[in-house]
C-alpha positions, 0 to 999 in steps of 0.5 A, a space after each residue: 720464177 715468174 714477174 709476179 714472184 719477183 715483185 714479192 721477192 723485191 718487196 721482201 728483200 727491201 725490208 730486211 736488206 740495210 741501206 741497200 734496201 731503199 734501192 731495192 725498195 724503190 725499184 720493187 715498187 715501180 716494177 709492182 705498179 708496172 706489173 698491175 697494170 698488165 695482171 688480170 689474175 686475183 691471185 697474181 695481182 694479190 701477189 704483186 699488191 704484196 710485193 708493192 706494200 712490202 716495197 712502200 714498207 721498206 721505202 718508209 723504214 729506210 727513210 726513217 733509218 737515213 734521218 734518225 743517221 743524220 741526226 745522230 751525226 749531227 748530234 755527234 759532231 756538234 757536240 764533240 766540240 
């Protein structure tokens, strides 16, 4: 397995991994921005522009799955009273 394919596998497993994924997510995105800079190739530096905007994909969705859980728990207490 190659650096290429571990950037897309990084960026997949961000995804479709709950509360883990946002780790996985941010260390898929720098290993990707790292790995552009050293890629001449069109078809790797296709692969790593996958694994990074499956990265940034998962980064916004564990974002929005933390909020949405604060709120509820918010909610939830406040209103156990």
């Amino acid at each position: 397995m190659s650096k290429v394919h571990l950037s897309l596998i990084l960026g997949i497993f961000s995804i479709i991994t709950p509360y883990i994924g946002l780790v996985i997510s941010i260390f898929g995105s720098i290993y990707a921005s790292k790995l552009l800079c050293n890629i001449n190739g069109p078809k790797e530096r296709k692969l790593i522009s996958a694994g990074k905007v499956c990265s940034v994909i998962g980064i916004f969705l564990h974002t929005i799955l933390l909020i949405l859980l604060s709120f509820s728990l918010i909610i939830f207490f406040l209103t156990s009273v």
